[in-house]
C-alpha positions as CSV (number, residue, x, y, z in Angstrom):
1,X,12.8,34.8,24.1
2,X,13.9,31.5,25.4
3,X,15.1,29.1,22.6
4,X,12.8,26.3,24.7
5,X,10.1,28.1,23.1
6,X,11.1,27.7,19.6
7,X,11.1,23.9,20.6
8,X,8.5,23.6,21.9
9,X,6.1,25.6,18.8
10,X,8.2,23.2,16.7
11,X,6.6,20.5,19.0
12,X,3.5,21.4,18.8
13,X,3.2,22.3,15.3
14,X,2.3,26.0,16.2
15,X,3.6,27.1,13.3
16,X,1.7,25.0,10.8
17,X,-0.6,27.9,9.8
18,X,2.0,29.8,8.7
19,X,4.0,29.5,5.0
20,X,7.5,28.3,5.9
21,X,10.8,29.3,3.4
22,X,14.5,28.6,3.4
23,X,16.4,31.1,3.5
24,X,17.2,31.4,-0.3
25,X,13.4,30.8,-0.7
26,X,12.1,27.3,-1.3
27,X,9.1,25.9,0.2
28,X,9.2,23.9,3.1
29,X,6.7,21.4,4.4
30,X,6.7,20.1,7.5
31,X,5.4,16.2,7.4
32,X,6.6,15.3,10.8
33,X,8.2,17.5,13.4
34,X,10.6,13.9,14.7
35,X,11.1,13.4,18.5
36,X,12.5,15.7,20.6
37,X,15.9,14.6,21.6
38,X,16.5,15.0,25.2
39,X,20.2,13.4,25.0
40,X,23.3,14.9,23.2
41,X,23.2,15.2,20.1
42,X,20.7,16.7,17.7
43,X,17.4,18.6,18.9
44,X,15.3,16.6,17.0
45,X,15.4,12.8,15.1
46,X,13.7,11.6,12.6
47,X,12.4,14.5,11.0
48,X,10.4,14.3,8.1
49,X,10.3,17.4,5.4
50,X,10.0,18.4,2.0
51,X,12.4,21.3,0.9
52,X,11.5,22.8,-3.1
53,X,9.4,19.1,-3.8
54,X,12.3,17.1,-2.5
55,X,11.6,14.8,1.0
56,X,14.1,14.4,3.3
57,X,14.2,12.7,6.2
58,X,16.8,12.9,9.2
59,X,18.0,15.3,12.2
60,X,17.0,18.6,13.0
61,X,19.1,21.7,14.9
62,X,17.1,24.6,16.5
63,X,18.8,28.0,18.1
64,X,17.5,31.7,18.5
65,X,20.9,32.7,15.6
66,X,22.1,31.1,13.2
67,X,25.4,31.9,14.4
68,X,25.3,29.4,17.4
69,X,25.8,26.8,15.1
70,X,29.5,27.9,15.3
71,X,29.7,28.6,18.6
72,X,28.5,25.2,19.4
73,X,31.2,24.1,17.2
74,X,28.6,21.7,15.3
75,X,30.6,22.9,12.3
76,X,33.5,20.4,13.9
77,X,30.6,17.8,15.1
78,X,30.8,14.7,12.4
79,X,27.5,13.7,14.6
80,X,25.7,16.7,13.2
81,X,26.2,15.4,9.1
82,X,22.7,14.1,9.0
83,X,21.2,17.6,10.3
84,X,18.6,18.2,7.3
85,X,17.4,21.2,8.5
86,X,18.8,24.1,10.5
87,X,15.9,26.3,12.2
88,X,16.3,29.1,13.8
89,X,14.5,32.8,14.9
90,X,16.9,34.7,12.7
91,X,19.7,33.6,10.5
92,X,22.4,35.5,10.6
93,X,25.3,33.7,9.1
94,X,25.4,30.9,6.6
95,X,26.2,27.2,8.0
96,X,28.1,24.1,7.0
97,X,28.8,20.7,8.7
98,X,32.0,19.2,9.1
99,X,32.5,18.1,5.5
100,X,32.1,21.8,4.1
101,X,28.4,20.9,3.2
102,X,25.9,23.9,3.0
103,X,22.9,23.2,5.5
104,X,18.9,24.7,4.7
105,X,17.9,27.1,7.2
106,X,14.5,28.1,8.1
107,X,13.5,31.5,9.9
108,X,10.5,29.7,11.4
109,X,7.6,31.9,11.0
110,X,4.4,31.7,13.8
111,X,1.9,33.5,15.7
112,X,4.3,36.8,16.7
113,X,1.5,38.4,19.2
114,X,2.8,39.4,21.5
115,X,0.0,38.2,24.4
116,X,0.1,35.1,22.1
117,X,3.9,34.6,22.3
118,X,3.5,35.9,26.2
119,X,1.2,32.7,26.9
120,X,3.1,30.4,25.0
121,X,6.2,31.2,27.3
122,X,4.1,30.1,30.3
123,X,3.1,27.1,28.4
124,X,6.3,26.3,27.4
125,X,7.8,26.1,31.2
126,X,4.4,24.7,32.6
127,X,4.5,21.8,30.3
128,X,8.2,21.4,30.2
129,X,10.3,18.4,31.7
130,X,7.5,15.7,33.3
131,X,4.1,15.1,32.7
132,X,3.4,15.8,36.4
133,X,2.9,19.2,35.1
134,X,0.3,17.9,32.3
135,X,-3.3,20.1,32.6
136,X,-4.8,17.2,32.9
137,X,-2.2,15.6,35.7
138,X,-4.1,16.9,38.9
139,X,-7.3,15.0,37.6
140,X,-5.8,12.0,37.1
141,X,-4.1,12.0,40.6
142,X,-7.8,12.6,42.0
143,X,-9.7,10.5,39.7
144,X,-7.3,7.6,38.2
145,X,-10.1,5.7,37.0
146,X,-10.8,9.0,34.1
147,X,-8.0,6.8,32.4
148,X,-10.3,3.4,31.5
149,X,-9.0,0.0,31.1
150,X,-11.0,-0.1,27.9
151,X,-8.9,3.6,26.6
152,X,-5.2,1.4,27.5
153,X,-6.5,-1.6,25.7
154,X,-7.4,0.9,22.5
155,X,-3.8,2.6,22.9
156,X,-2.0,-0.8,23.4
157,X,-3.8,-2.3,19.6
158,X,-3.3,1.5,18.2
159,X,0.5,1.2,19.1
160,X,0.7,-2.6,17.5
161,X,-0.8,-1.1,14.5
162,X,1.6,1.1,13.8
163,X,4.6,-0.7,14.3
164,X,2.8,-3.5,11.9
165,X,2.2,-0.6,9.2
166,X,6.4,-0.4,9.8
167,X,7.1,-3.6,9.0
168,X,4.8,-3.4,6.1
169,X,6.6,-0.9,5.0
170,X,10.5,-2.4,5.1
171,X,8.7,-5.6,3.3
172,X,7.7,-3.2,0.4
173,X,11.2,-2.3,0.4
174,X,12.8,-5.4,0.8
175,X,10.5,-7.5,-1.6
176,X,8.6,-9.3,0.7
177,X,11.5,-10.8,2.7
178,X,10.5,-11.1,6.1
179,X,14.1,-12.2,7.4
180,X,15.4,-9.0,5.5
181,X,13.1,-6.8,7.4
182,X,13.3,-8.4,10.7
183,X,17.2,-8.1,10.5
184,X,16.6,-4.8,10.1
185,X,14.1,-4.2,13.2
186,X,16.4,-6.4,15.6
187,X,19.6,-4.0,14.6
188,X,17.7,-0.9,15.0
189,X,16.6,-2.1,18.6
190,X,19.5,-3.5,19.5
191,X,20.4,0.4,19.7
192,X,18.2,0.6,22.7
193,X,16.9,4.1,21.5
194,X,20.3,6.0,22.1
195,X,21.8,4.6,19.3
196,X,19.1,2.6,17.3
197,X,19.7,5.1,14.2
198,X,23.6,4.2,13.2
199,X,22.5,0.6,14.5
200,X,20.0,0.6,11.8
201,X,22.3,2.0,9.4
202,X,25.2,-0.3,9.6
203,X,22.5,-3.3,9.1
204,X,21.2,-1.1,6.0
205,X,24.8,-1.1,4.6
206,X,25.5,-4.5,5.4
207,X,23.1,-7.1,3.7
208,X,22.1,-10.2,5.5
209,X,23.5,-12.1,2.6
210,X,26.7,-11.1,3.1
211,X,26.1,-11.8,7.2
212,X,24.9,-15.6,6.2
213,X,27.6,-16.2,4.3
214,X,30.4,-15.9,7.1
215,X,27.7,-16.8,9.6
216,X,29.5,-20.0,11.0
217,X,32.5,-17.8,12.1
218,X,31.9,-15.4,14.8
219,X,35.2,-13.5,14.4
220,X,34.3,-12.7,11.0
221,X,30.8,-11.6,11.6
222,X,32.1,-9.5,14.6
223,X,34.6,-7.9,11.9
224,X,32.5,-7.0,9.6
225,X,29.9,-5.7,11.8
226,X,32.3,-3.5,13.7
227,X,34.2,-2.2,10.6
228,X,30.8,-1.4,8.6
229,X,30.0,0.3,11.9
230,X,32.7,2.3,11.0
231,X,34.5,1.6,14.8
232,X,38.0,0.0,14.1
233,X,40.0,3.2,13.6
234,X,40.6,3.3,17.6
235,X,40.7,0.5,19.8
236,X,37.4,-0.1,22.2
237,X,38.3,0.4,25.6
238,X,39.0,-2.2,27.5
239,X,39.9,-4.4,24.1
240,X,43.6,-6.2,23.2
241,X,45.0,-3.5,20.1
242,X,46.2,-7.4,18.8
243,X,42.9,-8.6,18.6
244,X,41.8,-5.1,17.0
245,X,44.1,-5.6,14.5
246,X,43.0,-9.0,14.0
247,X,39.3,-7.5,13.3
248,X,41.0,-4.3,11.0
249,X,42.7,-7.1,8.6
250,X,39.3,-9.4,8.7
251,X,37.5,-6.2,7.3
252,X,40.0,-4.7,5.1
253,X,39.8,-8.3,3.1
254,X,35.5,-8.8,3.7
255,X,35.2,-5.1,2.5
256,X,37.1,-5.6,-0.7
257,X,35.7,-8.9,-1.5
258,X,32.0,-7.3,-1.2
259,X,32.3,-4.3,-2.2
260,X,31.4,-2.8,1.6
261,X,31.1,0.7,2.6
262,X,31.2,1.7,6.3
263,X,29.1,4.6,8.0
264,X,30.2,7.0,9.8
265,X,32.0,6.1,13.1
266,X,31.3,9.9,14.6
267,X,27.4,8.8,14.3
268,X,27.3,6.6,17.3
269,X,26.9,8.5,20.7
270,X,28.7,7.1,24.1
271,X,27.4,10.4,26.4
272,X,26.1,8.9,29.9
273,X,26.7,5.3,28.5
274,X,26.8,2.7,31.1
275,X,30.1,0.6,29.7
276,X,27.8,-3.0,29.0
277,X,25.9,-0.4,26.6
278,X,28.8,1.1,24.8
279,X,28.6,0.5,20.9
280,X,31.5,-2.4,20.8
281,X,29.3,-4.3,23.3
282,X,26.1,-4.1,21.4
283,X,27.7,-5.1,18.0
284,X,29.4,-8.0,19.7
285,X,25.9,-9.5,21.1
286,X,24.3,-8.6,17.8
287,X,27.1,-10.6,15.8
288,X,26.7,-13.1,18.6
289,X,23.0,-13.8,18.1
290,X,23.6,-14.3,14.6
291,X,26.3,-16.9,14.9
292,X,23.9,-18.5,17.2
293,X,20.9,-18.6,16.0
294,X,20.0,-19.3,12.1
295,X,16.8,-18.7,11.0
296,X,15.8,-16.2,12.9
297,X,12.7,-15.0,11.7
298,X,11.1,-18.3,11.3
299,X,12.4,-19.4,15.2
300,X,11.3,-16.2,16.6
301,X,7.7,-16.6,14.6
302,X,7.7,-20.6,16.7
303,X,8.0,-19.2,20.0
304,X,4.9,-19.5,22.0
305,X,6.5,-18.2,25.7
306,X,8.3,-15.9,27.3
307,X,10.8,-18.3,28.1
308,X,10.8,-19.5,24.7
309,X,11.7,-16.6,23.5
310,X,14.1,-15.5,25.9
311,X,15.9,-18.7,25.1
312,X,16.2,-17.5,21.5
313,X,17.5,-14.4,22.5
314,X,20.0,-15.7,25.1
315,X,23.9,-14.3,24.3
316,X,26.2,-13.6,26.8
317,X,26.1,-10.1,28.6
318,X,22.8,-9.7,27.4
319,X,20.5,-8.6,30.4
320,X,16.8,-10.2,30.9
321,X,15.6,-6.5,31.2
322,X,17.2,-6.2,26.9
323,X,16.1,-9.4,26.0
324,X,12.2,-8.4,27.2
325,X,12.8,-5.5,25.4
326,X,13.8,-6.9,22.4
327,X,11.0,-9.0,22.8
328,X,8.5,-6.4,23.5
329,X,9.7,-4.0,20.3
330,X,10.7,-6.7,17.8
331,X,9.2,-10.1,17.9
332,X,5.7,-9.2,19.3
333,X,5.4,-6.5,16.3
334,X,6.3,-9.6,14.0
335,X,4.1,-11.8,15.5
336,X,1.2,-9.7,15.3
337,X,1.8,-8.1,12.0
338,X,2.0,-12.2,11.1
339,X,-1.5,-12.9,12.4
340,X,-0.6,-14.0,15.5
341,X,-2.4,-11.3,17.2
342,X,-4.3,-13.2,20.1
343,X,-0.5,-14.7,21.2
344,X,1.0,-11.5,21.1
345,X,-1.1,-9.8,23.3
346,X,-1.1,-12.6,25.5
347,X,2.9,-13.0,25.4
348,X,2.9,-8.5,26.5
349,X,0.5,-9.7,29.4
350,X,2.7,-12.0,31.0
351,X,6.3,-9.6,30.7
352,X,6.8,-7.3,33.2
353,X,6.0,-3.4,32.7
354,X,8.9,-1.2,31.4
355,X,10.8,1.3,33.1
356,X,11.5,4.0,31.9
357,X,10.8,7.9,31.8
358,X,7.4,7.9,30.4
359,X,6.0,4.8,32.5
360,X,7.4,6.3,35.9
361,X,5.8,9.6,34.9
362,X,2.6,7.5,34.8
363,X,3.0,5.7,37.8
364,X,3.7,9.3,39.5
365,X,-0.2,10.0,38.3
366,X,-1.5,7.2,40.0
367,X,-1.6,4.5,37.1
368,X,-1.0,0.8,37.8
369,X,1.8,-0.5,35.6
370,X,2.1,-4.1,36.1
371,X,2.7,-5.1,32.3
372,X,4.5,-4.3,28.9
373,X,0.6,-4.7,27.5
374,X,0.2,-1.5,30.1
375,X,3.5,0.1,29.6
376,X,3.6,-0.1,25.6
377,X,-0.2,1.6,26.2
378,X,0.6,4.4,28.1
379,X,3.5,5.0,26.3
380,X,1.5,5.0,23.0
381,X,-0.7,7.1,24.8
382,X,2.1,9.9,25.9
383,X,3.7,10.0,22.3
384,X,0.7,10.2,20.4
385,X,-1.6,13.0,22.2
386,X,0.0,14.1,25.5
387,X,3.6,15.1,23.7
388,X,1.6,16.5,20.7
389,X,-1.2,18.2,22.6
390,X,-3.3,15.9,20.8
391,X,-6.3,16.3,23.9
392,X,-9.2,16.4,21.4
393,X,-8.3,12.9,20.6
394,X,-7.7,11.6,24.2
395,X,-10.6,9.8,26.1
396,X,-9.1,10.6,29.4
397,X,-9.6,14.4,28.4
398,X,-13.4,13.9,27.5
399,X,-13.5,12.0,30.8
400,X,-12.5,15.4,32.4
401,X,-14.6,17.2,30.2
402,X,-17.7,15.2,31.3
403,X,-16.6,15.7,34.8
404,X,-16.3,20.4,34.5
């Protein structure tokens, strides 16, 4: 049995029928099976369960025996800390992360028939990698118009929905403080999905207050930010080990005075990095933008352009292609969520499309992509039924269906 087969009935949620157990016997429940992580690092993020009536949420580690966790030497990994969940066909051996911490394990259970298991192996390849291999792929190459402008408009306000509900949610947290939460969704973006997660938790352990106080000194911004991003102990490369120093001594002074507590440097992932994407760089631009630019959430609410809001988002180093996308995944959601819907929408028809993975996969399948309002569709559309196998909610399937 291929352990992509144990990924991919995680995927799915083939398993859901069945009653899942830890290995010393508590309940498990499954609220969300994460994203499948296609990078180093973890298999899957984000993960949502609830172990014995207690919800976690964080990384998840799959293999056939329990006893590749050693032989992966994820026992040495700090980057596998956060793994909430350790699933496996058989468990053979007890495992701990790198702090001596005993991680849950789960002998997933699921349909064992053998014709059953037999199919989902053929599944399992057929659907792996690209979506050129999708069922319904060759209709879509043959008939592009089964996928409706009317369906991408409904995906595109679906998707805007969501990340709306998101916000909602960090302003429950945060008390109604829109430049709280906005700080918040700018840091985890400024991740640019590789590394939005420690992004996101080095702006958690480092309140704006703090940020706002210092925020007319961009050395001591950029110290704080680096050292609560737990990166000082080694010298970036390419950086003076003076200035380093510099930024150690900043931190060591900040962190007393406010009581600061770093994450965990070993969270941040450099693996098939470009060098103007490595960690130091990002955190330099983020402390950057917040020297520059005060009152942020009420300047980025103004903007009425493109241009306008490029302009706001303007630091050094910063590409067009990262500003559009912080525009795209951080200001849009705010203006929307905000009431501003009409602008919005108007604002992702005038950027250009993405590229990435998902919208050359489309593209591939004879779909125009001309514009983030098309690219942030289709991707909606791919995440939310064509990953999850979600057909029976997919227009473009009953188009098909109409069609046999």
């Amino acid at each position: 049995m291929p352990e992509i087969l144990l990924h991919y009935i995680w995927q799915r949620g083939i398993f859901m029928s069945h009653p899942q157990f830890t290995t010393d016997g508590r309940p498990v429940e499954v609220l969300s099976v994460g994203v499948h992580n296609t990078d180093a690092g973890p298999d899957f993020t984000n993960v949502h369960i609830r172990i014995g009536g207690v919800t976690l949420v964080g990384n998840m580690e799959m293999h056939l025996l329990s006893s590749d966790w050693y032989r992966h030497r994820h026992h040495l990994d700090k980057g596998y800390d956060r793994i909430i969940l350790h699933v496996v066909r058989k468990a053979d051996k007890q495992v701990f992360n790198s702090q001596g911490d005993a991680i849950p394990q789960l002998e997933l259970q699921y349909p064992d028939e053998q014709d059953y298991i037999q199919q989902l192996v053929k599944d399992a390849q057929w659907m792996d990698t690209a979506m050129g291999t999708h069922r319904c792929a060759k209709h879509l190459i043959d008939h592009p118009s089964f996928l409706t402008d009317g369906w991408k408009r409904t995906m595109l306000l679906k998707r805007l929905e969501c990340k709306r509900h998101s916000i909602e949610q960090l302003l429950t947290i945060f008390k109604n403080d829109y430049s709280q939460a906005i700080y918040i969704t700018l840091a985890h973006h400024f991740g640019f999905h590789v590394n939005g997660v420690p992004f996101e938790l080095m702006a958690i352990h480092t309140p704006l207050s703090v940020l706002l106080k210092h925020r007319n000194s961009l050395f001591q911004l950029t110290a704080i930010l680096m050292g609560q991003a737990g990166l000082l102990d080694r010298c970036a490369e390419g950086a003076e080990e003076v200035e380093w120093d510099r930024l150690r001594q900043e931190y060591a002074f900040l962190r007393q005075k406010f009581n600061l507590e770093p994450i965990d440097g070993a969270l941040w992932k450099y693996g098939r990095l470009r060098p103007k994407n490595a960690p130091e760089v990002r955190i330099r631009q983020f402390a950057q933008l917040l020297y520059q630019t005060e009152f942020f959430f009420s300047r980025a609410m103004a903007c009425e352009s493109v241009t306008e809001m490029r302009d706001l988002l303007s630091v050094p180093t910063l590409g067009k292609d990262a500003m559009d996308s912080l525009i795209i995944n951080v200001i849009i959601p705010y203006q929307f969520a905000t009431g501003k819907r009409e602008q919005a929408l108007r604002i992702l028809e005038s950027l250009p499309a993405e590229n990435n993975t998902i919208v050359r996969q489309w593209q591939t399948l004879g779909q125009a992509v001309h514009t983030a309002a098309d690219s942030q569709a289709l991707i909606h559309l791919y995440q939310t039924c064509c990953q999850s196998g979600q057909c029976i909610n997919c227009d473009v399937a009953y188009q098909i269906f109409l069609q046999h």
